[in-house]
N, C-alpha and C positions, 0 to 999 in steps of 0.2 A: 504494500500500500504506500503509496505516495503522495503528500496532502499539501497543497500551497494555501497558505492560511491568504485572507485579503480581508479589506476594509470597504464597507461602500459609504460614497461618498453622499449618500442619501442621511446617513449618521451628520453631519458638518450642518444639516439643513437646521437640525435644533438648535445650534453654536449660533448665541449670539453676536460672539465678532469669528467666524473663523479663519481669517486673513487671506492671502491670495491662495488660487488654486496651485499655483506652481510651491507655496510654501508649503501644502500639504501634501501634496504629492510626493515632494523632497522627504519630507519626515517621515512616511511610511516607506519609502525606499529604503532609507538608513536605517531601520529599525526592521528591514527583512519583508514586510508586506506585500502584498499586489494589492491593487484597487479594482474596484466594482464603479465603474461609470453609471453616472447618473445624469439625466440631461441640462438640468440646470445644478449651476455653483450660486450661491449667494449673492455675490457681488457680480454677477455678470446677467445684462439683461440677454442677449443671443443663447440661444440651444448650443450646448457643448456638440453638439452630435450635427447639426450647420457646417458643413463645406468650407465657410468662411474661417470655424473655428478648430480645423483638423489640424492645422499645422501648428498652433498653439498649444493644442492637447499633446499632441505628439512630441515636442519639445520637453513637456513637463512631465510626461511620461519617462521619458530618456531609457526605452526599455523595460521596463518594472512589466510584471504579468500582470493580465489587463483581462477582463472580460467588463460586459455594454448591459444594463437592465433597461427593459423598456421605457420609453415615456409614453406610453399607454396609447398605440396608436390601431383604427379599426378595419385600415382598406389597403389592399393591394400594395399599393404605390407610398403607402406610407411604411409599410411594412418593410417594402426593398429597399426605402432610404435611409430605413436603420441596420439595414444589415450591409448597405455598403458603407456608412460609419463604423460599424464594427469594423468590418476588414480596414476602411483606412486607419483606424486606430492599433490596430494589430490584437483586436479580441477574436479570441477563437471561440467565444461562446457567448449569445447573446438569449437572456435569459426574460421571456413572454409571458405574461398573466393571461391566466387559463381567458378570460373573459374579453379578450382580446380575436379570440376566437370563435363566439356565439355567433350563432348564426340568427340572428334579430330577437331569439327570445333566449332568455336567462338557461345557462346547461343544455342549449342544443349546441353540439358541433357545428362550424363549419368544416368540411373536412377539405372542400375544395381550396379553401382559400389557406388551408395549414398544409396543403399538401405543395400548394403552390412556395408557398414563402421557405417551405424546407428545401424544397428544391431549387429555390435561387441562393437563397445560403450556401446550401452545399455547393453548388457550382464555385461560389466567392471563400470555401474554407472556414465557414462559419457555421458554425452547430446552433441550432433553435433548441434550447431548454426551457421545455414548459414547467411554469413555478405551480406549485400544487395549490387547488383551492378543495371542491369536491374531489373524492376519491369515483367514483361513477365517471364524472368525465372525464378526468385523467385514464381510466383504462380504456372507455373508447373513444378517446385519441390516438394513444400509443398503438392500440389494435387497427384503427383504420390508416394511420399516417407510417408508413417505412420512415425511417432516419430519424422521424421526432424523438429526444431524447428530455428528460426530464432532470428539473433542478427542486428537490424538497426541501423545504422552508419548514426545519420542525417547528416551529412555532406554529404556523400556520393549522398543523396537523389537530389542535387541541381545539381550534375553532371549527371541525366539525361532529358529529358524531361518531367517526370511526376510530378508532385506535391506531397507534404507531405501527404498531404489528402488523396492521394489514394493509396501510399506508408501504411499508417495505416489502413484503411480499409482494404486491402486484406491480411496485414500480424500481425494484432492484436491479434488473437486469436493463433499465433505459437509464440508469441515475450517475451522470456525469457531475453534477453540479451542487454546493451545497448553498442554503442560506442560515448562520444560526443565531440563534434566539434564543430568549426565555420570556413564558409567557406570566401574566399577573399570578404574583403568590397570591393563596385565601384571604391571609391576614390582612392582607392589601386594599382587598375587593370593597367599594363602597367609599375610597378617601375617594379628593377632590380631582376630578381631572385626571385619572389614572387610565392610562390605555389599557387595552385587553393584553396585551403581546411586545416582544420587542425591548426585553431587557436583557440588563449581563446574564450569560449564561452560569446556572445554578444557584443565580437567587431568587430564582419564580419558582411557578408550579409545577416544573414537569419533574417526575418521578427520577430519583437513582437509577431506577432498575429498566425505566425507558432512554438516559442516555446510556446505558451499559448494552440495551438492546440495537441502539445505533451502530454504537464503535463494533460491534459482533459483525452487525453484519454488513459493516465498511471495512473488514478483514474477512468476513469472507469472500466479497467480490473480487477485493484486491484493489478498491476505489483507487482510481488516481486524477484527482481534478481538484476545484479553488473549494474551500469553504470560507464565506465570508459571514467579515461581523457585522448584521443590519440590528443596531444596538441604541435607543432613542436614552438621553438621560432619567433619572426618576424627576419627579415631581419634588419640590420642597416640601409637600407634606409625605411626600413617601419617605423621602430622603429623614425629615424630622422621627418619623414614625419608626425606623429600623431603627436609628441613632438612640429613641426613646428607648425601644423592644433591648438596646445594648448595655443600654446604663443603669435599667434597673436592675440587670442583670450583677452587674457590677456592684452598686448598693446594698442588695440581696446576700452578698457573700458572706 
């Protein structure tokens, strides 16, 4: 198994100052990282993923391993203009929300127009990993689309009702791609302004024994692809609320 750890730059969006993009790029480089594109940076109004702005990402990239997330586009042509950013950027994996895919109504395929966009990717050296939402339409994608390859966002997984388990069985043998999370601990549930998902991993909800069932079976495929941190900060009453849950800890002794 071979595992390039990355950062997406979707994380920076909560950073109230997070400085230029060539500054951040530079500090996940030196620190071993790849990055996860994302189509806007803070301080720049043009699309990262704009023709105009290829040569400028490319710069700041200076090599670093790179894969491209959506910016949530629904036809044809918009489709192919993200996957020739990927290839100019030099991402080998451009990763698609399932719903990007419907065909006009909520969880219908389109199959035509996923089969179309795999195959102009593949043509350009560019893998389409579908990010998990439902587990139903993830398997009939995978089943109707050759080449479609998928990217699991465990977090993602605890916002349906099926379980990890059977989220990895059906899509292990397509899984190039990771995203990881943690989603809202109990204790959590109910402060002010607290998302469902998208915290540091192993201080939310998900089970020991369901990241133990990950790592099992990313050794047994022999995964070799990015896993990135899509990682939003806690909230000040989160953030108060652990610090509280710490101290009385400490008092109590």
């Amino acid at each position: 198994m071979r595992l390039q750890y990355a950062i997406s730059l979707w994380n920076f969006s909560h950073q109230a100052h997070p400085g230029s993009l060539e500054e951040a790029l530079a500090r996940m480089r030196a620190t071993g990282y790849g990055v996860e594109l994302w189509g806007r940076w803070p301080s720049l109004e043009e699309s990262l993923y704009t023709p105009a702005q290829w040569a400028r990402v490319r710069a700041a990239l200076a090599g670093m391993p790179v894969s491209l997330h959506t910016a949530l586009v629904y036809d044809l042509e918009a489709h192919q203009a993200q996957v020739d950013a990927a290839q100019a950027l030099g991402a080998r994996v451009l990763v698609v929300h399932s719903d990007e895919f419907f065909a006009g109504e909520r969880g219908v395929l389109d199959a035509g127009l996923c089969r179309e966009v795999v195959a102009y990717a593949s043509q350009r050296g560019v893998c389409i990993a579908l990010e998990n939402g439902q587990l139903p339409f993830l398997e009939r994608a995978i089943a109707a689309v050759d080449g479609l390859r998928i990217c699991l966002d465990v977090g993602h997984v605890y916002l349906t009702d099926r379980p990890l388990g059977d989220f990895l069985a059906a899509l292990k043998s397509r899984l190039v791609h990771l995203h990881l999370q943690d989603v809202l601990a109990p204790d959590e549930a109910g402060l002010p302004h607290a998302g469902a998902d998208h915290y540091a991993l192993g201080t939310g909800g998900i089970p020991a024994e369901d990241w133990a069932l990950l790592a099992a079976t990313l050794h047994e495929i022999d995964f070799e692809g990015t896993a990135v941190f899509e990682i939003r900060p806690r909230t000040p009453y989160q953030v108060a609320h652990r610090g509280r849950q710490f101290f009385d800890g400490v008092l109590s002794r």
